[in-house]
N, C-alpha and C positions, 0 to 999 in steps of 0.2 A: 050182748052183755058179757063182760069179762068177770069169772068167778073171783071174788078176793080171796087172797092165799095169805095167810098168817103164819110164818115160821119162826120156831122157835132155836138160836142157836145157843148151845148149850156152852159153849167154847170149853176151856180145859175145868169142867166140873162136871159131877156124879159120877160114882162108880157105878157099875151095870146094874146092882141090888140096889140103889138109893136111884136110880134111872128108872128104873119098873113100878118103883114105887110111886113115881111123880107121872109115870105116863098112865098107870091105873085110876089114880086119882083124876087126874084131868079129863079121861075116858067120862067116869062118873061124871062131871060135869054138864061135857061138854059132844055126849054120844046122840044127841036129839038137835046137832046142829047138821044141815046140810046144804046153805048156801056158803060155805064158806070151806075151804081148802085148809086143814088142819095138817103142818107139816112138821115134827122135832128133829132135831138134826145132835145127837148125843156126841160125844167121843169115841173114837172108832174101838176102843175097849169095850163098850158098853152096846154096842152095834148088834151083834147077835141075840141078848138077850132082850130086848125092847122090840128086834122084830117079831119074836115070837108074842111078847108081850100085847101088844097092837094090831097082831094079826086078829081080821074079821071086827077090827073096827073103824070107826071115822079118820083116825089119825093114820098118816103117812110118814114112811123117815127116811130121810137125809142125812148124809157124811158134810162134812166139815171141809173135806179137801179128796184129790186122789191126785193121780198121779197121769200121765195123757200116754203113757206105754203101755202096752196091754202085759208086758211081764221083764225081767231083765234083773243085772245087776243093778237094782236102785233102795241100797240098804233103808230101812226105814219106811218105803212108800209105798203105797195102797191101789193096786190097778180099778177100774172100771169095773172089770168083771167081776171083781173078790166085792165090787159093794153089791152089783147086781147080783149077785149068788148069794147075798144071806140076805135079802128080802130088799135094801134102798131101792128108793123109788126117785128121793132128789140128790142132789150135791148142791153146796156150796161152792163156788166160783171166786176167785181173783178178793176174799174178803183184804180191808184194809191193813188188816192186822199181818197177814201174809204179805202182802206187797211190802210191809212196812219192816217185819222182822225179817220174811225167809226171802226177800230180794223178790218173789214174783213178778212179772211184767208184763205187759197186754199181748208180749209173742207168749210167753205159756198159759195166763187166761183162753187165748185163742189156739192152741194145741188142746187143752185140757176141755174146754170146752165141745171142740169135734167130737174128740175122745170119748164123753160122756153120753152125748147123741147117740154114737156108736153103737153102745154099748145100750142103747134105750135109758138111760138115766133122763130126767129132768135139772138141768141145771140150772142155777138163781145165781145168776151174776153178779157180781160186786162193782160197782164204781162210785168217787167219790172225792173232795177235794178237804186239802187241808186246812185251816186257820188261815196260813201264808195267800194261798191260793184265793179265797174268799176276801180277806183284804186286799189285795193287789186285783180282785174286780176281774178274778182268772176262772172262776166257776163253771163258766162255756165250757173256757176252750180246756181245760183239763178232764171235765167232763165229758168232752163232745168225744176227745183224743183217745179217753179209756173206751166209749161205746165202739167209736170205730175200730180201735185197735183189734177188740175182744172180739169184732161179729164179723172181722174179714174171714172170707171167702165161704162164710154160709150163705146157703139158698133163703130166699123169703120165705120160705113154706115153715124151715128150721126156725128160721129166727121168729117168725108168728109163734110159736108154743114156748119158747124161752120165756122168766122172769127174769127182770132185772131188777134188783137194788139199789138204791139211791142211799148214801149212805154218806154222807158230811166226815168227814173223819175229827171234828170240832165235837159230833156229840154223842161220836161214842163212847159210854162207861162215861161221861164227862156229866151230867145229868143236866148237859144245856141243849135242847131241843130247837131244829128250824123252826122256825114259825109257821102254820100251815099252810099261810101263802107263799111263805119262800120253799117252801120242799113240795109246795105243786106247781110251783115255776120251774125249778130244775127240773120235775119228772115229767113237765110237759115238753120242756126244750128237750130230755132225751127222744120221748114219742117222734117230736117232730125230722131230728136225726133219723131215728129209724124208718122214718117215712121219706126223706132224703137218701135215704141208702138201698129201701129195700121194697118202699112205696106205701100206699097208704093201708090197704088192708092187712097188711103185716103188722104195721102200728096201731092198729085200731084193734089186733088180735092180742099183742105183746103185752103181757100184763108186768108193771112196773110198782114196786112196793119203796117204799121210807124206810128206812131202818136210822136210831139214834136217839136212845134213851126214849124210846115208847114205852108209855104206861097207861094205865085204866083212864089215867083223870083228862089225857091229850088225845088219847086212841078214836075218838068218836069225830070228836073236829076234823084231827086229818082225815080217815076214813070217807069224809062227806066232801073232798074235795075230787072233780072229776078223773082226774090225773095220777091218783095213788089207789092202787087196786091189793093195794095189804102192806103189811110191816114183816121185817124181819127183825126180830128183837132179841136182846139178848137176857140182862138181869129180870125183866120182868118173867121168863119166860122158864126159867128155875123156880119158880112157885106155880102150884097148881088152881091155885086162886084166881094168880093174877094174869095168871096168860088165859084164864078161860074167860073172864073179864073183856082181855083183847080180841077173844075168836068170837063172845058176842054184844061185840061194840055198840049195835044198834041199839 
Protein backbone atom coordinates (compact mmCIF):
# COMPACT_ATOMS: atom_id res chain seq x y z
CA UNK A 1 0.00 0.00 0.00
CA UNK A 2 1.58 3.37 -1.00
CA UNK A 3 1.10 6.02 1.97
CA UNK A 4 -0.87 9.26 0.63
CA UNK A 5 1.30 12.40 0.95
CA UNK A 6 -0.44 15.72 0.98
CA UNK A 7 1.67 18.74 0.37
CA UNK A 8 1.08 21.80 1.00
CA UNK A 9 3.07 24.60 -1.38
CA UNK A 10 3.03 27.72 0.12
CA UNK A 11 4.58 29.50 -3.16
CA UNK A 12 5.63 33.29 -2.35
CA UNK A 13 3.28 33.72 0.83
CA UNK A 14 3.84 33.96 4.78
CA UNK A 15 6.38 35.42 6.46
CA UNK A 16 8.11 32.88 8.97
CA UNK A 17 5.92 34.42 12.14
CA UNK A 18 2.46 34.19 9.97
CA UNK A 19 4.22 30.49 8.93
CA UNK A 20 4.47 29.12 12.47
CA UNK A 21 1.38 30.25 13.05
CA UNK A 22 -0.44 28.26 10.40
CA UNK A 23 1.79 25.25 10.92
CA UNK A 24 0.77 25.22 14.83
CA UNK A 25 -2.65 25.50 14.00
CA UNK A 26 -2.79 22.77 11.58
CA UNK A 27 -0.55 20.63 14.15
CA UNK A 28 -3.67 21.10 16.43
CA UNK A 29 -5.80 19.67 13.98
CA UNK A 30 -4.31 17.44 12.35
CA UNK A 31 -1.60 15.71 15.13
CA UNK A 32 -3.91 12.35 15.51
CA UNK A 33 -3.50 11.68 11.68
CA UNK A 34 -1.03 8.98 10.79
CA UNK A 35 -1.95 7.17 7.54
CA UNK A 36 -1.34 10.04 5.75
CA UNK A 37 2.04 11.93 4.93
CA UNK A 38 1.69 15.56 6.02
CA UNK A 39 4.29 17.68 3.98
CA UNK A 40 4.47 22.23 3.96
CA UNK A 41 6.80 23.29 1.71
CA UNK A 42 7.14 27.52 3.08
CA UNK A 43 9.38 29.96 1.36
CA UNK A 44 12.90 29.59 1.97
CA UNK A 45 12.75 32.71 4.45
CA UNK A 46 10.40 31.05 6.52
CA UNK A 47 12.36 27.68 6.38
CA UNK A 48 14.22 27.84 9.58
CA UNK A 49 11.68 28.83 11.82
CA UNK A 50 8.73 26.30 10.86
CA UNK A 51 11.47 23.65 11.22
CA UNK A 52 11.88 24.15 14.68
CA UNK A 53 8.16 24.81 14.79
CA UNK A 54 7.12 21.22 13.47
CA UNK A 55 9.90 19.59 15.05
CA UNK A 56 8.60 16.21 17.06
CA UNK A 57 5.40 16.47 15.07
CA UNK A 58 3.34 14.76 12.26
CA UNK A 59 4.17 17.35 9.65
CA UNK A 60 7.22 17.38 7.51
CA UNK A 61 8.84 20.46 5.32
CA UNK A 62 9.97 21.01 2.07
CA UNK A 63 11.84 23.90 -0.04
CA UNK A 64 10.20 25.06 -2.96
CA UNK A 65 13.28 24.84 -5.17
CA UNK A 66 17.18 24.44 -4.70
CA UNK A 67 19.81 24.50 -6.66
CA UNK A 68 21.69 20.82 -8.05
CA UNK A 69 25.42 22.23 -6.99
CA UNK A 70 26.38 21.56 -3.68
CA UNK A 71 28.00 25.20 -3.34
CA UNK A 72 29.49 28.07 -6.06
CA UNK A 73 29.18 31.37 -7.46
CA UNK A 74 25.31 30.97 -8.02
CA UNK A 75 23.93 34.34 -6.57
CA UNK A 76 20.56 33.78 -5.17
CA UNK A 77 20.42 29.91 -4.98
CA UNK A 78 19.86 27.42 -2.36
CA UNK A 79 22.21 24.25 -2.30
CA UNK A 80 20.81 20.61 -1.04
CA UNK A 81 22.79 20.76 1.84
CA UNK A 82 21.72 24.32 3.29
CA UNK A 83 17.95 22.61 2.99
CA UNK A 84 19.18 19.50 4.66
CA UNK A 85 20.98 21.37 7.54
CA UNK A 86 18.01 23.19 8.88
CA UNK A 87 15.75 20.40 9.12
CA UNK A 88 13.85 19.72 4.97
CA UNK A 89 13.00 16.54 4.66
CA UNK A 90 11.35 17.29 0.88
CA UNK A 91 11.91 19.58 -2.19
CA UNK A 92 9.81 20.61 -4.73
CA UNK A 93 11.04 19.74 -8.22
CA UNK A 94 10.70 21.16 -11.89
CA UNK A 95 7.18 23.01 -10.45
CA UNK A 96 5.19 24.61 -13.53
CA UNK A 97 5.58 27.85 -12.47
CA UNK A 98 9.54 27.56 -12.73
CA UNK A 99 9.75 25.91 -15.92
CA UNK A 100 7.28 28.68 -16.86
CA UNK A 101 9.09 31.91 -15.37
CA UNK A 102 12.70 30.87 -14.49
CA UNK A 103 13.31 28.74 -17.91
CA UNK A 104 13.81 25.24 -15.91
CA UNK A 105 14.06 22.25 -18.18
CA UNK A 106 13.82 18.36 -17.77
CA UNK A 107 18.07 18.60 -17.99
CA UNK A 108 18.01 20.63 -14.60
CA UNK A 109 14.73 18.84 -13.19
CA UNK A 110 17.08 15.74 -13.79
CA UNK A 111 20.37 17.43 -12.26
CA UNK A 112 18.42 18.84 -9.48
CA UNK A 113 16.69 15.94 -8.86
CA UNK A 114 20.17 13.50 -8.39
CA UNK A 115 21.25 16.35 -6.45
CA UNK A 116 18.56 16.12 -3.91
CA UNK A 117 18.86 12.20 -3.44
CA UNK A 118 22.35 13.11 -2.83
CA UNK A 119 21.92 15.01 -0.45
CA UNK A 120 18.96 12.51 1.32
CA UNK A 121 16.26 15.03 0.45
CA UNK A 122 12.81 13.47 -0.81
CA UNK A 123 11.95 15.14 -4.02
CA UNK A 124 8.14 15.75 -5.48
CA UNK A 125 8.55 16.22 -9.02
CA UNK A 126 6.61 18.36 -11.07
CA UNK A 127 5.20 17.57 -14.60
CA UNK A 128 2.39 18.71 -16.53
CA UNK A 129 0.94 20.09 -19.69
CA UNK A 130 -0.50 23.31 -20.79
CA UNK A 131 -4.12 24.33 -22.11
CA UNK A 132 -2.29 24.23 -25.76
CA UNK A 133 -1.07 20.91 -25.05
CA UNK A 134 -4.49 19.33 -23.85
CA UNK A 135 -6.30 20.63 -26.87
CA UNK A 136 -4.05 19.63 -29.50
CA UNK A 137 -4.58 15.81 -27.68
CA UNK A 138 -0.56 16.27 -26.62
CA UNK A 139 -1.10 15.25 -22.91
CA UNK A 140 0.95 11.84 -23.47
CA UNK A 141 3.46 12.86 -25.19
CA UNK A 142 4.37 16.22 -23.17
CA UNK A 143 3.84 14.26 -20.15
CA UNK A 144 5.51 11.12 -21.05
CA UNK A 145 8.77 13.61 -22.31
CA UNK A 146 8.82 15.49 -18.75
CA UNK A 147 8.81 11.91 -16.75
CA UNK A 148 11.39 10.62 -18.93
CA UNK A 149 13.30 13.70 -19.18
CA UNK A 150 13.38 14.31 -15.18
CA UNK A 151 14.08 10.31 -14.21
CA UNK A 152 17.16 9.70 -16.76
CA UNK A 153 19.81 7.92 -15.34
CA UNK A 154 18.26 6.94 -11.91
CA UNK A 155 18.20 3.51 -10.57
CA UNK A 156 14.77 1.83 -10.04
CA UNK A 157 15.32 1.48 -6.40
CA UNK A 158 15.79 5.88 -6.54
CA UNK A 159 12.87 6.32 -8.51
CA UNK A 160 10.66 3.70 -6.26
CA UNK A 161 10.78 6.43 -3.21
CA UNK A 162 10.37 9.59 -5.60
CA UNK A 163 6.73 11.56 -5.73
CA UNK A 164 5.67 12.74 -8.67
CA UNK A 165 3.18 15.47 -9.41
CA UNK A 166 0.59 15.56 -11.95
CA UNK A 167 -0.08 19.03 -12.28
CA UNK A 168 -2.26 20.29 -15.54
CA UNK A 169 -0.83 23.77 -15.80
CA UNK A 170 -4.84 24.81 -16.96
CA UNK A 171 -5.60 24.47 -13.28
CA UNK A 172 -3.36 25.83 -11.37
CA UNK A 173 -4.57 29.06 -9.33
CA UNK A 174 -7.08 28.88 -12.40
CA UNK A 175 -9.94 27.20 -10.00
CA UNK A 176 -10.72 24.69 -13.01
CA UNK A 177 -9.99 21.24 -11.77
CA UNK A 178 -9.34 17.85 -14.03
CA UNK A 179 -12.09 15.74 -13.63
CA UNK A 180 -11.16 12.74 -11.47
CA UNK A 181 -11.10 10.53 -14.32
CA UNK A 182 -9.05 12.63 -16.23
CA UNK A 183 -6.24 13.23 -13.62
CA UNK A 184 -6.31 9.46 -12.95
CA UNK A 185 -5.81 8.84 -16.54
CA UNK A 186 -2.69 10.85 -16.78
CA UNK A 187 -1.30 9.68 -13.30
CA UNK A 188 -1.88 6.13 -14.44
CA UNK A 189 -0.19 6.76 -17.98
CA UNK A 190 2.70 8.17 -15.98
CA UNK A 191 2.65 4.81 -13.48
CA UNK A 192 2.73 2.88 -16.68
CA UNK A 193 5.86 5.05 -18.09
CA UNK A 194 7.50 4.41 -15.02
CA UNK A 195 7.01 0.83 -15.22
CA UNK A 196 8.32 1.14 -18.92
CA UNK A 197 11.43 2.79 -17.87
CA UNK A 198 12.13 1.28 -14.62
CA UNK A 199 9.77 -1.88 -14.36
CA UNK A 200 6.91 -2.79 -12.51
CA UNK A 201 7.76 -2.79 -8.77
CA UNK A 202 9.21 0.74 -9.00
CA UNK A 203 5.70 1.89 -10.29
CA UNK A 204 3.68 0.03 -8.07
CA UNK A 205 6.38 1.73 -5.20
CA UNK A 206 6.20 5.48 -6.82
CA UNK A 207 3.73 7.46 -5.23
CA UNK A 208 2.08 10.04 -7.86
CA UNK A 209 -0.27 12.85 -6.41
CA UNK A 210 -2.73 15.60 -8.51
CA UNK A 211 -2.00 18.96 -7.74
CA UNK A 212 -4.58 21.82 -9.29
CA UNK A 213 -7.01 23.85 -7.44
CA UNK A 214 -7.65 20.90 -4.87
CA UNK A 215 -10.10 21.82 -2.30
CA UNK A 216 -12.18 20.11 0.61
CA UNK A 217 -15.24 19.71 -1.57
CA UNK A 218 -13.13 17.56 -4.75
CA UNK A 219 -10.30 16.13 -2.41
CA UNK A 220 -12.31 12.86 -1.43
CA UNK A 221 -13.37 11.96 -5.19
CA UNK A 222 -9.98 12.21 -6.28
CA UNK A 223 -8.27 10.59 -3.34
CA UNK A 224 -10.59 7.44 -4.07
CA UNK A 225 -9.23 7.02 -7.49
CA UNK A 226 -6.49 4.16 -7.72
CA UNK A 227 -3.88 6.13 -9.29
CA UNK A 228 -3.55 9.39 -7.15
CA UNK A 229 -1.87 8.73 -3.93
CA UNK A 230 -2.04 12.62 -2.68
CA UNK A 231 -2.25 16.32 -3.80
CA UNK A 232 -0.08 18.90 -3.79
CA UNK A 233 -1.93 21.97 -3.34
CA UNK A 234 -1.49 25.24 -3.07
CA UNK A 235 -4.37 28.04 -2.05
CA UNK A 236 -6.13 25.63 -0.11
CA UNK A 237 -3.11 24.90 1.76
CA UNK A 238 -2.57 28.62 3.26
CA UNK A 239 -5.46 28.04 5.65
CA UNK A 240 -5.27 25.75 8.37
CA UNK A 241 -8.84 24.59 8.09
CA UNK A 242 -8.61 23.80 4.91
CA UNK A 243 -5.56 21.87 4.20
CA UNK A 244 -6.50 19.73 7.35
CA UNK A 245 -9.73 19.00 5.68
CA UNK A 246 -7.32 17.76 2.67
CA UNK A 247 -4.97 15.53 5.00
CA UNK A 248 -8.29 14.01 6.22
CA UNK A 249 -10.21 13.53 3.16
CA UNK A 250 -11.71 10.19 4.31
Amino acid sequence: MRKPIIAGNWKMHKTAGEGVILVQELNALTNAVNDVEIVVCPPFTALTAIATAVAGTNIGLGAQNMHWEEKGAFTGEIAPGMLKDIGCTHVIIGHSERRQYFAETDKTVNNKLKAALKAGLKPIMCVGEALVDREANATKRVVGTQVKGGLEGLSAQQVAGLVIAYEPIWAIGTGRTASAEDANAVCAFIRRTVAELFGQASAESVRIQYGGSVKPDNVAELMAKPDIDGALVGGASLEAESFSKLVKFK
